[in-house]
N, C-alpha and C positions, 0 to 999 in steps of 0.2 A: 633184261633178257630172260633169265633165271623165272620170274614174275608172271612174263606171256610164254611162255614154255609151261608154266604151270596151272597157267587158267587155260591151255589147250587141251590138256589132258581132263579136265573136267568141269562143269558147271557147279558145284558146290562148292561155296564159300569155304569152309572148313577142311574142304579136303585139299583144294587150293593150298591153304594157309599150311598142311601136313606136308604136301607133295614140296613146297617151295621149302620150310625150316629142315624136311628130310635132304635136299640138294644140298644147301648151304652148310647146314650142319658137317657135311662129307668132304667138302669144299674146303671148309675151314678145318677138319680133322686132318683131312691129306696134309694141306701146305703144312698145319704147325707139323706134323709131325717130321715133315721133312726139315723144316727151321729147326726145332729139337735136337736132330740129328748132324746136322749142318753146327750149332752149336757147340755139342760137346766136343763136336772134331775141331772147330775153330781155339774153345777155350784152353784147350790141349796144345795148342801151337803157339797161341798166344802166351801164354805161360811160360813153355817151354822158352821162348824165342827173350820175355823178357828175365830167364833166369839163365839161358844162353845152353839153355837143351836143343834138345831135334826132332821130342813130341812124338807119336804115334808115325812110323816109316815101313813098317814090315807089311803089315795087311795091305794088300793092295800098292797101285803105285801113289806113292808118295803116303802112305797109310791112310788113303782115303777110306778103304773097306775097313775100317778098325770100326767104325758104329753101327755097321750090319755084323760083326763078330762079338762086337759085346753085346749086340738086340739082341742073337741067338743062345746065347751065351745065359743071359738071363732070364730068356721063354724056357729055356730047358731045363734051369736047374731047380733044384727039388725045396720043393715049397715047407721045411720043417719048422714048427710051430708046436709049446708045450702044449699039455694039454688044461692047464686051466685058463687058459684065452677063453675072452668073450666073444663067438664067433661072428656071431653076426655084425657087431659094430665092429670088431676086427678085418672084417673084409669092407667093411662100408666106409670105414675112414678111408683110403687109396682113392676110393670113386668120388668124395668130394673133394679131396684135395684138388682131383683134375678137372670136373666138369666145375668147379664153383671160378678158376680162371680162362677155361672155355665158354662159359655162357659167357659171361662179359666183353665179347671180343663181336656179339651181334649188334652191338649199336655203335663200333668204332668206324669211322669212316676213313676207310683206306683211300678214297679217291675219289672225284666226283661224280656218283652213280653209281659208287662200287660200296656197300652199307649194306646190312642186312635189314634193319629195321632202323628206321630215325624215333628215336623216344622223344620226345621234350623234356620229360625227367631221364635224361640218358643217363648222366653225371651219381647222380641218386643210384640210378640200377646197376650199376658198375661197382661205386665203392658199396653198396650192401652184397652184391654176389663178394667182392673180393673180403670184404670183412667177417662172412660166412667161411671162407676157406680157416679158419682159425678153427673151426671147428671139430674138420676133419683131426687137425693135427692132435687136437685137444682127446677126440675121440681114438686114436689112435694110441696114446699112450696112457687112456682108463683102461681100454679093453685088454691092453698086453699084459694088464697084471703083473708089470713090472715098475718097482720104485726107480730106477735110472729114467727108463722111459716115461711113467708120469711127472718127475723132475721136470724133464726135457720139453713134456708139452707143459706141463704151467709157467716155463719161461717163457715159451711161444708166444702164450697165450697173454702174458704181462709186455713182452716186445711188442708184439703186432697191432694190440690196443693200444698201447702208449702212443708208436708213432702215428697211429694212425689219426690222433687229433693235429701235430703240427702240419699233416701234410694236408690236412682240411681245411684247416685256419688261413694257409699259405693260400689255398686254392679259392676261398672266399674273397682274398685279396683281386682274384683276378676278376672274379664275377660280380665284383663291382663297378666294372666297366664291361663285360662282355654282358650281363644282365640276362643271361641263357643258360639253361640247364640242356641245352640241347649239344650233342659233340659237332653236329654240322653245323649250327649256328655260330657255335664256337668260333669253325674257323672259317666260316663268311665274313665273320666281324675282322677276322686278322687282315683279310683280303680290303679290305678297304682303312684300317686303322695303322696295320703293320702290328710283326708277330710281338706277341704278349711277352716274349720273353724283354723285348726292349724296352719297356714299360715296369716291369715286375721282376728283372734279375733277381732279387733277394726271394723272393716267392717260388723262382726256381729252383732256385740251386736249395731251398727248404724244403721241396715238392720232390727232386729226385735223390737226395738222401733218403727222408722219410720210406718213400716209394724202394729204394733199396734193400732199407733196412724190412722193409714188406714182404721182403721178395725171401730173406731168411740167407741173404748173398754176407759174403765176409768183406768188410769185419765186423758185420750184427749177426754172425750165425752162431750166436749161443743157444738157440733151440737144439741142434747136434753138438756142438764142441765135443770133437772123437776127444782130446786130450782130458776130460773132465764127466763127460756122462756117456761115452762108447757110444754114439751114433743119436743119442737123443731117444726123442720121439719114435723114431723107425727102430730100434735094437731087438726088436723080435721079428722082422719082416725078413724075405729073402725074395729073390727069384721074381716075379714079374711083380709083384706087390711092392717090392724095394723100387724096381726101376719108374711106378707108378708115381711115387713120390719125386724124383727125381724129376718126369717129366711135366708135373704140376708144377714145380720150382722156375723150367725155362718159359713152360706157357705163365706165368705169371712175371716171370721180367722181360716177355714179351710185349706183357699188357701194359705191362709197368712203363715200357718206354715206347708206347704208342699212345699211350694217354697223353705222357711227357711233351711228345709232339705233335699232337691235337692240341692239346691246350695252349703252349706256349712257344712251340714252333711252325706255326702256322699247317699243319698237317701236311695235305699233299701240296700245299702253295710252294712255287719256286723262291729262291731268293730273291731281292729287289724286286720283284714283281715280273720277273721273265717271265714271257709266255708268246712260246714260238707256235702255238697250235689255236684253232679257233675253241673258242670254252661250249662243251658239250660233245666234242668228237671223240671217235674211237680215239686217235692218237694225242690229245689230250688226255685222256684217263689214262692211257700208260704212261705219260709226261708226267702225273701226278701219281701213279704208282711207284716210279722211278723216285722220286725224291722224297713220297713216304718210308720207302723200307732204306734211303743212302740214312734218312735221320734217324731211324730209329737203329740201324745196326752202327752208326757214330756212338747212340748212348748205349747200346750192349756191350761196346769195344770199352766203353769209360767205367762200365756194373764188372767188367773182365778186368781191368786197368786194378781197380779198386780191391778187390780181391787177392789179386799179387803184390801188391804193394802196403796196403798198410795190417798191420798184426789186428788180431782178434781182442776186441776189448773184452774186462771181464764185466760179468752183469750189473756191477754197481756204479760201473763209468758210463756203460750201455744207459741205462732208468737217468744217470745223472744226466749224460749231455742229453736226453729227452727233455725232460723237465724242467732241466735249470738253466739248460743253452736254447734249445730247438721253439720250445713253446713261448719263451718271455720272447726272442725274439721275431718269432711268427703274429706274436699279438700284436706287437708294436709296428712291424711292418702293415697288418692289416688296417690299424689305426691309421696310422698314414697314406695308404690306400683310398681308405672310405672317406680322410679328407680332402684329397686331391679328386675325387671323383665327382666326390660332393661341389665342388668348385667349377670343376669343369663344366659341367651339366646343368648347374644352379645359374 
């Protein structure tokens, strides 16, 4: 729809391509921003509820207005900053942080028709945009000129690479039966095979740690550990630049657990293969909207769950259970993968 809305407006290919990625783009700024905020109001209850608090109740009824009082709250207050910061990468770390798990959310396939772009290298354009965001972080604590805050990003930067080979290795296991780098092929194939996750349990549950610990979510958030480097990475930031980071962190365990079920929860596919709507109608794609965001706010509730419940490792158990737990048994699961695939197909 979005596509001949935009080749009405013009005959030139290019400005076509401008006028449609400018819609979407806005599209996808609104919703996450509203998910964002919807978030921290949820993780605040959730928390509360499992440490048997009451959460955010004053602003608003039932303190729903508590994340239009802290947006305001933090657009207003005053942006103080020493003066020998590196200015310009000082303010440019915030802007990758966010757009580097923004960009990656155009090739995820919310539902059938509902896509920004279908890549065939999708899978590719996603973990290099997400593995770029390490940069910001990295950038963010050269420029402050602070030894806490450069600490905080070289742990980043040693967490976020580490995991991000188990959760690769895990995900080779699956694309040895799905044979697609495409995310909507991905889960065409589910649609006729059944979801990856029944196939590749071990693969998952490797895929959404890693992917957790991606996300900088507790118990891998030793890039900030307030109790040991006062805020990390961010310790010179305030005021709408602080909350920038913050909202790079939800848009990426956004992504984090819509890839999760792309890949191995069949995306917008029902369970058992319900399917009360004929495939290609308006009310189909909301059938399949509906059971993309029930699965993906399940694994937000489980990234929330995880948080409250287990303690913050310190960095030498963090690198340890990488290496010496997550990788030996990601390879060996892959192994046995590529042999069982091998079989099948042979």
């Amino acid at each position: 729809m979005i596509q001949k809305f935009a080749e009405s407006l013009s005959t030139q290919p290019y400005i076509q391509s401008l006028i449609y990625g400018a819609i979407c783009s806005t599209l996808i700024l609104g919703v996450s921003a509203l998910c964002v905020m919807s978030l921290i109001f949820l993780e605040r209850k959730v928390s509360a509820w499992m440490q048997s608090r009451l959460g955010p109740n004053r602003v608003g009824p039932r303190g729903l207005l508590q994340m239009i009082a802290d947006g305001i709250k933090l657009i207003r207050k005053e942006d103080i900053v020493h003066d020998q910061i590196m200015k310009f990468l000082f303010n440019l770390a915030p802007c990758i942080a966010v757009a580097a798990p923004f960009a990656a959310f155009a090739t995820v396939p919310f539902a059938d028709g509902v896509q920004v772009v279908d890549f065939q290298l999708g899978i590719i354009y996603v973990f290099a945009l997400t593995g770029f965001s390490v940069v910001g972080i990295l950038i963010a604590g050269y420029a402050s000129v602070n030894r806490y805050s450069l600490l905080g990003a070289l742990r980043a930067t040693a967490q976020m690479i580490s995991y991000e080979i188990p959760m690769i290795i895990a995900l080779l296991g699956v694309l040895c039966f799905t044979e697609t780098l495409s995310l909507r092929e991905t889960v065409l194939y589910q649609q006729t095979h059944g979801w990856n996750i029944l196939y590749a349990p071990v693969s998952f549950i490797i895929f959404f740690i890693a992917a957790t610990a991606e996300c900088n979510r507790a118990p891998f958030d030793l890039v900030e550990a307030e109790s040991e480097l006062v805020a990390g990475f961010h310790t010179e930031y305030a005021g709408i630049k602080f909350a920038m980071f913050f909202f790079g962190e939800y848009i990426a365990m956004m992504l984090a657990c819509s890839l999760t079920v792309v890949i191995f929860m069949g995306g917008w596919l029902a369970p058992f293969g319900f399917l009360p709507f004929e495939v290609g109608s308006i009310l189909y794609t909301v059938w399949g909207l509906g059971w993309f965001a029930a699965k993906v706010a399940l694994l937000l509730f489980t990234m929330m769950w995880f948080r409250w419940t287990f303690p913050r490792l310190r960095i030498d158990q963090l690198m340890v259970f990488c290496w010496k737990v997550l990788i030996p048994i990601s390879m060996v699961n892959l192994l046995i993968m590529a042999v069982i695939s091998a079989l099948i197909k042979g």
